[in-house]
N, C-alpha and C positions, 0 to 999 in steps of 0.2 A: 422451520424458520430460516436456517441455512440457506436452504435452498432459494428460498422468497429471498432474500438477503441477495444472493448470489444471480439471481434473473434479475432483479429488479436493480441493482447495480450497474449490469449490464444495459438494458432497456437504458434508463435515465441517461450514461454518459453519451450512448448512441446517437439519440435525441440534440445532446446538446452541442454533438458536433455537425450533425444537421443546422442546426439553429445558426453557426457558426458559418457554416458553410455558405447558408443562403443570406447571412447577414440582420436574421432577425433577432439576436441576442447580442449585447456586450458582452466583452470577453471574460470582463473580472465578476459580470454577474454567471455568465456560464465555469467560472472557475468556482466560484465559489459552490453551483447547483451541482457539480461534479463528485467537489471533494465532505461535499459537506449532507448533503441529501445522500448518495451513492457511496463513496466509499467511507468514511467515518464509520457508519455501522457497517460495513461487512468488515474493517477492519475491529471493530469490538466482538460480532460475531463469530469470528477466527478468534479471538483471545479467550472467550468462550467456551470455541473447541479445544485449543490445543492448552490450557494451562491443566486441567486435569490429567493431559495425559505427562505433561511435563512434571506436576505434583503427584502421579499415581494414586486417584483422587476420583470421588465421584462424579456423578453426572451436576452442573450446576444447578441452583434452584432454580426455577420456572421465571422468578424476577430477572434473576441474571440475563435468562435467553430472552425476556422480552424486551428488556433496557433500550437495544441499538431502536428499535419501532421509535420510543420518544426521543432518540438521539437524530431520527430519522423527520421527524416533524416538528424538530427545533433547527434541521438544515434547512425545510422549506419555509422559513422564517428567514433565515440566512438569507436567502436565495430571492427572494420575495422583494427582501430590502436592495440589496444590489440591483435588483431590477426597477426599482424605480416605485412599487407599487406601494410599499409599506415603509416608515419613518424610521429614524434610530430607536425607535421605542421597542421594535420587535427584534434588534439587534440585540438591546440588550435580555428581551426579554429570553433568549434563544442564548444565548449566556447564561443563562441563571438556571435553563435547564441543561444543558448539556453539561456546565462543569462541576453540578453534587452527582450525574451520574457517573462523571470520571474518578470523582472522588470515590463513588461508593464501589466502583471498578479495582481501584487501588487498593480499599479496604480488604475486598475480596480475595484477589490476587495473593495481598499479602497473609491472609488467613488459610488459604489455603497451600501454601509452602510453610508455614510455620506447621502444619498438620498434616504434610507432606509424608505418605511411608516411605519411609526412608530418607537418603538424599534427595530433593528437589531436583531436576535438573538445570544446569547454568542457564537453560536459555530461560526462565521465567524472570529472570533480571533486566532481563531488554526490553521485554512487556512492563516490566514498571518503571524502568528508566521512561520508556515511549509516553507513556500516560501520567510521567511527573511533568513531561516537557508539553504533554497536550494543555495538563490544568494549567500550565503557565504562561501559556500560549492564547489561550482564554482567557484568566486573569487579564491581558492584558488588552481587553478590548476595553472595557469601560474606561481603564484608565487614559486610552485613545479619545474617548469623547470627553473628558472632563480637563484632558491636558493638551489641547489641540498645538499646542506651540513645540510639541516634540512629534506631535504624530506621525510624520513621513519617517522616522527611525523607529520609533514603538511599532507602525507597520512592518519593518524591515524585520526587525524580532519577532514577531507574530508569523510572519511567514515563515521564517527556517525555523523556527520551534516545532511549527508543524510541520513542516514539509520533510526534514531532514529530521526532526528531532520525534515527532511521534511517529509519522509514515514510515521513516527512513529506518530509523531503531527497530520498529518491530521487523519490516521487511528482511534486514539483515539478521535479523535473530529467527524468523522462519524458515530464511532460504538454507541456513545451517542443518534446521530440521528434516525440512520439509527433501529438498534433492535427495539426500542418500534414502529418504523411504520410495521416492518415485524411482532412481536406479536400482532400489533393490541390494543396493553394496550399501552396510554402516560405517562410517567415518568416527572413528576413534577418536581423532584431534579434535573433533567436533566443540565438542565441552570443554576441553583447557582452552584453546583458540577463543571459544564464548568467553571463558572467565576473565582471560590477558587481555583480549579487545577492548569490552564495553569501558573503563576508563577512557583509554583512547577514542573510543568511538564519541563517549558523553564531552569530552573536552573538544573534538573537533566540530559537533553540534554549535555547543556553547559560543567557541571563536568565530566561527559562523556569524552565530547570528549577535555578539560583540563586535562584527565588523560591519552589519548596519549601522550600529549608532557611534562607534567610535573610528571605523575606516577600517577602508580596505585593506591594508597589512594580516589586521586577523580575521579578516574570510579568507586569505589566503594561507595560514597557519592549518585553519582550520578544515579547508579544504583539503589539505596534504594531510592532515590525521588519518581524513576517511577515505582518501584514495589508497594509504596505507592499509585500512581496515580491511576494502574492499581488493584490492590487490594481493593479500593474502588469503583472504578466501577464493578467488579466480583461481591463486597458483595452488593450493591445495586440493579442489578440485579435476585438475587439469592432470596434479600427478596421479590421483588416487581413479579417476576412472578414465581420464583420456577425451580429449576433444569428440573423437567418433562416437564414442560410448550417448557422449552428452546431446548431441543433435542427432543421434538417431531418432531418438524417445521425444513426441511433442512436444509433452509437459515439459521435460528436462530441459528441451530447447528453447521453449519460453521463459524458463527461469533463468537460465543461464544469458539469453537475452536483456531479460532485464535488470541483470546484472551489468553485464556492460552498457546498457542504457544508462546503469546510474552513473559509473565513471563518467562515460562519453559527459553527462551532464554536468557534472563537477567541474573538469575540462571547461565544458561553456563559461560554468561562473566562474571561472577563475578571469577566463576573458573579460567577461563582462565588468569583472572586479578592477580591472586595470585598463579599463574604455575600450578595448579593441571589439567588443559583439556589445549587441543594442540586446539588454532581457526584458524587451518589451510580451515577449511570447511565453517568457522562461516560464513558466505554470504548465502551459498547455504542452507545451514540450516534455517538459515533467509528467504530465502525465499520459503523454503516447509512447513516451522512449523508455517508461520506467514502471510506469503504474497500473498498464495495460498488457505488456508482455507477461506481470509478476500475478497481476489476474487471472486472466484467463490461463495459464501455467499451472498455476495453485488450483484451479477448479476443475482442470483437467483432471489430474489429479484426487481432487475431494469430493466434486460433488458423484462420482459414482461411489464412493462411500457413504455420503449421505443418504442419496437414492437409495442405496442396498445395506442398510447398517449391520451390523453382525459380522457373523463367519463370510468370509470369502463366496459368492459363488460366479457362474460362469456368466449371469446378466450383469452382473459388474466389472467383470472384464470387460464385455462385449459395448459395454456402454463408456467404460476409459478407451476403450479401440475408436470406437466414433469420435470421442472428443481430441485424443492425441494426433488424429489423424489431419496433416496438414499443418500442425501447430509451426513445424519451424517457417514455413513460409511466412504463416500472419505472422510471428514474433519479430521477423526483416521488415514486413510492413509496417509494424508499431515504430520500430526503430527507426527504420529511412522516415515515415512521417513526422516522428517528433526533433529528429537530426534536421530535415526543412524547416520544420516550424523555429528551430532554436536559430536559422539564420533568415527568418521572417517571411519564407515561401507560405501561401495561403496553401499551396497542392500539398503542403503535407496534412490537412483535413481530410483530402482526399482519398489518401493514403490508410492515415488510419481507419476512417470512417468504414473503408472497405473493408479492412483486415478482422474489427468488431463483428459487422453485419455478416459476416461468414461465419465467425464463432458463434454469434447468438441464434442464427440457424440451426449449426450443427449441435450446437445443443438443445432448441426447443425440438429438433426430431431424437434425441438419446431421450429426452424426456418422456414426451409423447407418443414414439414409436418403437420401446424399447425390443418389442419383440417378445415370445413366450420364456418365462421364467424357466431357471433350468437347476439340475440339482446343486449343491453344496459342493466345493472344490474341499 
């Protein structure tokens, strides 16, 4: 299911910067078939994987792994409507599924840290900060259609709920994980840093997206929360293994990419917050300078654990060696693409589109051409 997850996330956004490209899609219908068909469920099915191991906890039940499927065919309802083909009827119908499965995600989550052995780890609070701020994010579509005379600010909340508040939350609570297991060095700080952040990080969410509807002052509060949050995770990284250490290693260098993708992008809104940049593009920027780097990074990374689940052996080395290979280049092509797009160059399509179609290459041949299995390391 991962894996399916994980290609066909890829596949779709490729598509839809083609689409983009050649001009046969609108943007906000391609943002929406992006975030919402494509990553939505690979982002549930990462929370999936990593909360058991964060709860030291069994495998989840079979409903759990197959939730993101109909969180997946309540996006092509999304996506459907944006484009023109289908009415607000399948808006909200696509509403009513995806947010009992957020809810029954929440349930879960929290079920399984209350029955956690032992201590839970901090980061399983980012995942359900992420998914208080999705179901409310949600929530607030109907009320979008039933109260049209505030909609252009209830949009503005619906976007940084999600975008910063679901995507943005977990991303930062797996980049904590996730790095020090692709470097191979564990980071101590790791979990108090989780536990001091997440207030800070949930307040600067919140002013965010309080400064759609009441102004600019607090998306600028708000924006300095999380350049705080994320400027200390940068400089803790930076002491504990060193800039070299981190762009040697693909993945590392993808992740670490798309970390300064999100600053750099904050940066934007800030501009944008006080008129100096037009965020006519600010999504699609979002997700070449952020979303993309932190992707393909993370899969570098997991999908040869998936592929090879168990002990260690050397086909899953051999198959992370294919995928890390070349990663820091594409993670500069995500970045310089969605860096263009955030000051309204179409060439950064170009950019990223290239940087994707090289990844997704190099991983349908790690897929399909792994090479003879080898013994156990």
């Amino acid at each position: 299911m991962l894996i399916y997850l994980g290609c066909s996330a890829l596949a779709v956004v490729l598509s839809t910067f083609a689409l983009l490209i050649f001009g046969e899609l609108p943007l906000l219908a391609g943002a929406h078939l992006v975030l919402a068909v494509a990553i939505l469920p690979l982002i549930f099915g990462a929370i999936a994987h990593f909360v058991p191991v964060l709860t030291r906890s069994g495998q989840p039940h079979r409903v759990v792994l197959l939730l993101p499927l109909l969180l997946q065919a309540s996006g092509l309802l999304v996506f459907l409507h944006f484009d023109g083909r289908l009415g607000p009827g399948a808006l909200l119908a696509a509403v009513y599924i995806s947010l009992p499965v957020c809810l029954v995600f929440i349930g879960w989550l929290m079920a399984r840290a209350r029955h956690a052995l032992g201590k839970p780890h901090p980061g399983w609070r980012w995942y359900l900060a992420a998914l208080v701020f999705l179901a409310l994010g949600l929530a607030l579509v109907p009320v979008m259609q039933f109260w049209p005379e505030v909609r252009q600010e209830l949009r503005g909340l619906h976007l940084h709920l999600n975008l910063l508040g679901f995507i943005g939350l977990t991303a930062i609570g797996t980049l904590q994980v996730l790095l020090p297991t692709v470097l191979g060095g564990p980071n101590p700080e790791a979990a108090l840093r989780l536990r001091q952040d997440l207030p800070l990080a949930v307040a600067g969410v919140l002013l965010v997206g309080s400064g759609a509807v009441f102004g600019w002052p607090l998306a600028l509060l708000g924006a300095g929360a999380l350049i705080v949050v994320l400027g200390r995770l940068w400089l803790s990284w930076l002491h504990r293994y060193g800039l070299r250490a981190m762009v040697s290693d693909g993945a590392s260098a993808s992740l670490l990419a798309a970390l300064c993708g999100f600053l750099l992008l904050l940066v934007f809104g800030i501009a944008h917050a006080i008129g100096v940049m037009d965020g006519h593009a600010a999504v699609a920027a979002f997700i070449a300078a952020f979303l993309l780097p932190l992707v393909t990074g993370a899969l570098s990374q997991l999908m040869p654990v998936w592929r090879h689940p168990g002990r260690r052996t050397l086909a899953r080395d051999r198959m992370r060696a294919v995928l890390v290979k070349g990663g820091a280049i594409r993670a500069l092509l995500f970045v310089s693409g969605g860096g263009l797009l955030a000051f309204g160059q179409s060439s950064g399509y170009w950019l990223t589109a290239t940087g994707l179609l090289i990844f997704l290459v190099v991983l349908v041949r790690a897929l399909l051409f792994p090479g003879p299995e080898q013994k156990q390391l």
